[in-house]
Structure formats: C-alpha cells, structure tokens
C-alpha positions as CSV (number, residue, x, y, z in Angstrom):
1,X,67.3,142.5,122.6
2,X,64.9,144.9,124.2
3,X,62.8,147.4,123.0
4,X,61.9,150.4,125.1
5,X,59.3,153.1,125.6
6,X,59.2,156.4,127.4
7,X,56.2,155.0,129.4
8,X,55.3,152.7,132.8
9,X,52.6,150.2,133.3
10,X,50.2,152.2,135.7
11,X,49.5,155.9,136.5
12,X,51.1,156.7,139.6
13,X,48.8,159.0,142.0
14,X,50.8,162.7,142.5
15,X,49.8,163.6,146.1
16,X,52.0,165.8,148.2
17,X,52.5,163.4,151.3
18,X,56.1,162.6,151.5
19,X,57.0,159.4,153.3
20,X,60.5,158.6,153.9
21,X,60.1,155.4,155.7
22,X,56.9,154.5,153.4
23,X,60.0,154.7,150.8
24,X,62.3,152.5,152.8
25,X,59.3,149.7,153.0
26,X,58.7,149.6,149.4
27,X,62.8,149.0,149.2
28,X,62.0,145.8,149.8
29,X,60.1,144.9,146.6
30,X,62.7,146.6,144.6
31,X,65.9,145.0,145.8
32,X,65.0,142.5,148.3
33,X,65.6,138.8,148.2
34,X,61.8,138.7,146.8
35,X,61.7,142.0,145.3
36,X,61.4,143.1,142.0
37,X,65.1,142.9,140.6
38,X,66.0,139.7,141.7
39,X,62.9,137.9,140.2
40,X,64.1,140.3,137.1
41,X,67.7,138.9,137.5
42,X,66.1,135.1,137.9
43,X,64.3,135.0,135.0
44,X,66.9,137.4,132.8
45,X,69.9,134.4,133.3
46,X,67.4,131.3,133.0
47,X,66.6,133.0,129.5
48,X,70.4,133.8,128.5
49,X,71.1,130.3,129.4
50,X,68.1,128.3,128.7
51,X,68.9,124.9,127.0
52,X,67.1,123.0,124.2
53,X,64.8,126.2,123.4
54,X,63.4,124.8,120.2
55,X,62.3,121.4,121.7
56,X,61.3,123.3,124.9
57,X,59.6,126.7,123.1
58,X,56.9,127.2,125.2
59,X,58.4,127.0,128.4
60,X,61.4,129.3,127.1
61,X,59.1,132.0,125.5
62,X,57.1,132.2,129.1
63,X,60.4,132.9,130.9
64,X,61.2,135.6,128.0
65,X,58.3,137.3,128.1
66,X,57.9,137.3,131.7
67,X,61.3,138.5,132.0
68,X,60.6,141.5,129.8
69,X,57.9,142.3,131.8
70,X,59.9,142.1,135.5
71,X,62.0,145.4,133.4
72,X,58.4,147.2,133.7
73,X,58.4,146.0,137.2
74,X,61.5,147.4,138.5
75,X,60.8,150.3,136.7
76,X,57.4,151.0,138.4
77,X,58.3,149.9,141.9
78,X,61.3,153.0,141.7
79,X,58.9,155.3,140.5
80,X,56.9,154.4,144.0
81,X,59.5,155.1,146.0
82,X,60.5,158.2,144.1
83,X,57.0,159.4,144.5
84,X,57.2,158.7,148.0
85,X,60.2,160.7,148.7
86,X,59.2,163.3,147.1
87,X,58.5,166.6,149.7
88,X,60.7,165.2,152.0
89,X,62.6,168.2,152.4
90,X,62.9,172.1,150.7
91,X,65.4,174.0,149.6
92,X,67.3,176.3,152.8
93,X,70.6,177.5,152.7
94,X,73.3,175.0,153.4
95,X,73.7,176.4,157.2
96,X,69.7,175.9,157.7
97,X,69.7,172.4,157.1
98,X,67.8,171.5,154.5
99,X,68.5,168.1,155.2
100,X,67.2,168.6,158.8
101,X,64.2,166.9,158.6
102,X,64.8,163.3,157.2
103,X,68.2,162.9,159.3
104,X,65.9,160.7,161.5
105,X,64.8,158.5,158.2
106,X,65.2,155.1,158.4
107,X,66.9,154.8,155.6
108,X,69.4,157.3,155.2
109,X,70.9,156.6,152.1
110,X,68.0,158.2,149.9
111,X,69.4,161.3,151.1
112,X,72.8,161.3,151.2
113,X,73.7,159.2,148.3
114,X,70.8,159.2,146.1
115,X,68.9,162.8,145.6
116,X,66.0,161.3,147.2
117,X,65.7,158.6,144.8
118,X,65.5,154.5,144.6
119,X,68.3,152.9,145.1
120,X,69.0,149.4,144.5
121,X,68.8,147.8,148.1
122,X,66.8,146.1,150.7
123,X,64.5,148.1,153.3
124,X,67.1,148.1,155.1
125,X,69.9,149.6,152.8
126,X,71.4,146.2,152.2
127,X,72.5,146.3,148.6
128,X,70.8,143.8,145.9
129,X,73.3,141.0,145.1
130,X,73.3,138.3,143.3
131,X,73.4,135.9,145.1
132,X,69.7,135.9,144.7
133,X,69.5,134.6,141.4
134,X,69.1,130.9,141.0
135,X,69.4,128.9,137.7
136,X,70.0,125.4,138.2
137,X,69.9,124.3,134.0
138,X,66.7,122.0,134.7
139,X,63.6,123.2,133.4
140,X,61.4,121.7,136.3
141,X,63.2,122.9,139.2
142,X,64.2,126.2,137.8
143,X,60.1,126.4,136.8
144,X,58.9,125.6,140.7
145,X,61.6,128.3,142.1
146,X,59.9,130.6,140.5
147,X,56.9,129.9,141.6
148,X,58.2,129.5,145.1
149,X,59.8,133.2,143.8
150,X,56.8,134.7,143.1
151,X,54.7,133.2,145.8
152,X,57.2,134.8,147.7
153,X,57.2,138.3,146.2
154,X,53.6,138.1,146.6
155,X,53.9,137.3,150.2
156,X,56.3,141.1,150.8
157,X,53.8,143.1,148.2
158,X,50.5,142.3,151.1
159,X,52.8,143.0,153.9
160,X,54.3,146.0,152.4
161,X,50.3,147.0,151.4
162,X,49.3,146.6,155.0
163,X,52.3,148.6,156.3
164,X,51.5,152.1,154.9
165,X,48.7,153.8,153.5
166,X,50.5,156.0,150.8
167,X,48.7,156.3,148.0
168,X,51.2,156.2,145.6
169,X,52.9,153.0,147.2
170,X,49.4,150.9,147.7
171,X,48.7,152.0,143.4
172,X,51.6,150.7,142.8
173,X,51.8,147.9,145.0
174,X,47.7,146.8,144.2
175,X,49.1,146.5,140.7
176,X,51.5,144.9,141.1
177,X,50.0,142.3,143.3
178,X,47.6,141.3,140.3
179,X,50.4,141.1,137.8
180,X,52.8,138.6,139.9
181,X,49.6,136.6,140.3
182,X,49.4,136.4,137.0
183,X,53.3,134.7,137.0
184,X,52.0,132.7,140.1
185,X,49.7,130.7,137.9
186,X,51.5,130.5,134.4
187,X,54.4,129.1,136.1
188,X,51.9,126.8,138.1
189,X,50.8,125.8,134.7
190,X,53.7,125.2,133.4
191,X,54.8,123.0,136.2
192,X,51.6,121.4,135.8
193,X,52.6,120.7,131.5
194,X,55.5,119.7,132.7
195,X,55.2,117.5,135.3
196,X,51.4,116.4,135.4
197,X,51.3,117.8,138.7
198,X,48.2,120.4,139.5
199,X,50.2,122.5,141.1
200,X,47.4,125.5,140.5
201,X,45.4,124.0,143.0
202,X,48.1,125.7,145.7
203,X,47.3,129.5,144.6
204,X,46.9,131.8,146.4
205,X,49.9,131.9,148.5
206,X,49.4,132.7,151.3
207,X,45.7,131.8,151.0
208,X,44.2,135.7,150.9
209,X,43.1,136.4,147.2
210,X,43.7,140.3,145.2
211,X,40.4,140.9,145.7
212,X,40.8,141.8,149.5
213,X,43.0,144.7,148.7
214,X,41.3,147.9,147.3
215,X,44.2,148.7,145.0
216,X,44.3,144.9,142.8
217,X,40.9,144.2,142.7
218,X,40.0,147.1,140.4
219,X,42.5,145.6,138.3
220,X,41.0,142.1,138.8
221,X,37.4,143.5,138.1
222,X,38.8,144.9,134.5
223,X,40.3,141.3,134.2
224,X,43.6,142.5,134.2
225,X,44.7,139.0,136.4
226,X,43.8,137.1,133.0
227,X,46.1,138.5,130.4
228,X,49.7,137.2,129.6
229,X,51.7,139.5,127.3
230,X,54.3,138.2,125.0
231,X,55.8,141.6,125.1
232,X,57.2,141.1,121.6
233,X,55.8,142.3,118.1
234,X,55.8,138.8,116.7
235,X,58.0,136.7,119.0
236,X,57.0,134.3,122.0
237,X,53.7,133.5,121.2
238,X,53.9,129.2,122.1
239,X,53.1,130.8,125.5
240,X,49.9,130.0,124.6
241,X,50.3,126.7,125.1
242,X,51.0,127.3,128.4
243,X,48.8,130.2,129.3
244,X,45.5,128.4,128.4
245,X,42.2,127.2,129.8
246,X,40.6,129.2,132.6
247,X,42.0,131.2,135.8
248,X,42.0,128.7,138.7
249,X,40.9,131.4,141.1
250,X,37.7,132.8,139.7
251,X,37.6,131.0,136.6
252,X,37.8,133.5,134.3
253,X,39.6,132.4,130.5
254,X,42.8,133.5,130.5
255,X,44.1,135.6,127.2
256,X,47.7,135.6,125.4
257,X,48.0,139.1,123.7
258,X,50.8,139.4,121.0
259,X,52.9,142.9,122.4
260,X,52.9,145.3,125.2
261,X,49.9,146.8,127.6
262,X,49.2,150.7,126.7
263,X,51.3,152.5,129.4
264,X,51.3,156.6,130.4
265,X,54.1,159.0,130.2
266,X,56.4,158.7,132.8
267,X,56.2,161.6,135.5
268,X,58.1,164.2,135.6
269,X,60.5,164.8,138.6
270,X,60.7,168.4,140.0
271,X,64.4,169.8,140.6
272,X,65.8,169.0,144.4
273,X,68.1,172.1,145.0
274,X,69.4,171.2,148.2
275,X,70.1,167.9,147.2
276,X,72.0,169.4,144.1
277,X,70.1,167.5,141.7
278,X,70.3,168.7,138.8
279,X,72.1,170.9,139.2
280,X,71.8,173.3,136.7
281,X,71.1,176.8,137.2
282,X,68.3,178.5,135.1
283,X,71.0,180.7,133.6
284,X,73.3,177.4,132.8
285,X,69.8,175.8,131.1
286,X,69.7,179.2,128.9
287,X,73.1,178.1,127.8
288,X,72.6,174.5,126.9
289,X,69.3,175.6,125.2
290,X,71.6,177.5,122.9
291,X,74.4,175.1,122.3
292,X,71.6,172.5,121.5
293,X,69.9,175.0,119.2
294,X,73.8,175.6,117.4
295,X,74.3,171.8,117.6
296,X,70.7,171.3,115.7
297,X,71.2,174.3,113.6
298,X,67.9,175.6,114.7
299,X,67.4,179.4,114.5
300,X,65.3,181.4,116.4
C-alpha cells in the first residue's frame, strides 16, 4: 500500500517568469523514455512481481523503497512544469484571445487540453507508454537496467539543466539530480552484492559530478547524496545491507533512515479563467460553501 501526504520533497521557487517551452523541456523527465514515470513504472512492476523476496530481502526492499520515492518524483517534476506555465497567458474575453500568446508554444497541448498543466508525455507531446517498463524476472539483469535507467535519467536531468535557466525548473531539476544519484550508486551496490562486480567504480555517468551544477550541490554540501530512505514506518529496512560503507564519489558514509524526508506544503495554484479551470464562479463557491456547511451541520 501507500501512504500519502499533502507535501513534495523540495520548495519550489514562485517567480513570475512564465516559460512555455521551458515546460515542454522538463516534459521530458516526466514522461520520457528516461523520465520520471517510467523509472516509477520500472521499479513499481519489478516490486509487484519480484520473486523469492524472503531469500532476496534486501534487494526487494531497495526496489520498494526506491519505488515509493519515484511517486515523490513524478510528483515534483509536474509541479515544475506547472510552475513554469504559470503566467503564460491572462484572462480576455473569448474574442480577445486569451490564448493568443502561447499559440506559437511548442507544445500545444498544455493549453488546449490541459489548463496549463503537466501532462503525461514526452517534450514532444508523445504520450508515456509502457512500453518503457522492463522487468525481465532476474534479479541481476533487472538490477543493471536500472542502473543503465538511472544513468540515463541522469543524463536528460543535465541536459534539461543546461537548456533553460528557470528557476523553478533548475530547483527542481538540481534536486533531483542528487537524488537519482543517490539510485545510481545503491543499484551499483547492489550489482556489486550481487554479482562481485565493482560496478561503483563507473559513476558518474556521464563523467561530470552534482557538484558542477549550482542547484545539486547545495544539496550535496547538506549531504543530501548520502541518505537512502526506506520510506516506510517500520518496513524495508535490510536496505541497509545494501546501502552501506562510504559514497564512492566523495567518500562520504552513506545513511539508511527508517521513513520519509520532511517535505513543505504543496503550492497552491491560482484560478486560470480563460482556460476555464476551475471553473467556478465566486457566487457558485458561496454556494458550495453553504452546502458543505449543511452537509457538516456547521452553523454560522
């Protein structure tokens, strides 16, 4: 089961500087072949249909936890491109067109099928599918696609970095950065447990550490890079047996802590008249005040 909380991982900076085709980049590491959702979607069907769990613990509580984490992932990622959008257009009457400005976007879709919103698809509007999940049944090969995975979500996060300067995007995607590092080397490691192969000694791909980009290495400083979560109350902790010894990059001990990170509230998004969303009137909001207060049997 999961558990969740009205929170994401990371404050997201507010700043009026909306950037539709900043958006449309940052697509990509929501529902591209490397993105966020389909190393979700990887990690949520190897756990469904992990075999021999009890002999194999360790390695099965690393792909739980890690998968519980990925949710936080998706989540954050939308909330970049959300923050992106935002400003993109203001509220005109329907023969003004509102819509004017972003009809050159390159990605359209935000606009005229999702409120200015994420969307699950590709920078280029290709829809997520999945096709992208892989879960071959064997531990070691399913373990080394997913660090090919993340070496290769790792890969779109810096190029995605490098192509705009948004602040909420780079926050976002700096973060995001040191966390999928963090997956980079525990599935390294657990390669390495299961296999006797070093495979740490590879990381970083490609061979630029966190530390060159303002937005992770604040995180790295704080030591963020050296902390696994379980992301359970009392479950999944044999991921220490994995998640042990020092970081190979800096050398730094690495930390298994039982539950979740702290989050913050998730931001608020301001009503988007002239893309109809929400839709409701401040006179149809008096209403439904009052039929919740009747429902609730509160009295003024």
């Amino acid at each position: 089961m999961f558990k969740r909380m009205d929170e994401i991982m990371i404050e997201i900076p507010d700043v009026e500087k909306p950037d539709p085709n900043a958006a449309a980049a940052v697509q990509e590491l929501l529902g591209g072949k490397f993105g966020e959702m389909s190393t979700l979607n990887n990690y949520l069907y190897q756990s469904f249909n992990f075999r021999s769990k009890e002999k194999l613990k360790p390695f099965y509580d690393l792909v739980m936890s890690i998968t519980a984490e990925e949710l936080g992932h998706v989540e954050l990622v939308s909330h970049a491109v959300n923050k992106c959008l935002r400003g993109s257009t203001q509220y005109k009457k329907p023969d003004s067109t509102p819509l004017d400005a972003v009809k050159d976007a390159r990605l359209s879709y935000h606009f005229l099928a999702g409120a200015q919103g994420a969307m699950p698809f590709d920078s280029m509007g290709n829809p997520w599918t999945g096709a992208n999940v892989f879960n071959s049944g064997n531990l070691v090969e399913d373990l080394l696609h997913n660090f090919f995975l993340e070496c290769g979500a790792r890969t779109h996060k810096m190029k995605v970095y490098e192509m705009t300067d948004h602040p909420a995007a780079r926050a976002v995607v700096g973060f995001l950065l040191v966390r999928g590092g963090v997956h980079v080397v525990a599935y390294a490691k657990a390669l390495e447990i299961a296999t006797g192969v070093n495979v740490t000694k590879l990381v970083p791909i490609p061979s630029l550490d966190n530390k060159s980009f303002n937005e992770a290495r604040k995180y790295e400083e704080k030591g963020v890079h050296t902390k696994l979560y379980t992301w359970s109350d009392k479950d999944f902790s044999s991921i220490d047996q994995i998640w042990k010894g020092t970081h190979p990059e800096d050398g730094l001990p690495l930390e298994v802590i039982q539950g979740v990170p702290k989050g913050v509230p998730i931001p608020e998004a301001p009503e988007s008249k002239e893309e109809f969303a929400p839709g409701i009137s401040a006179e149809e909001f008096k209403e439904i005040a009052k039929r919740l207060k009747m429902a609730g049997n509160i009295k003024d």
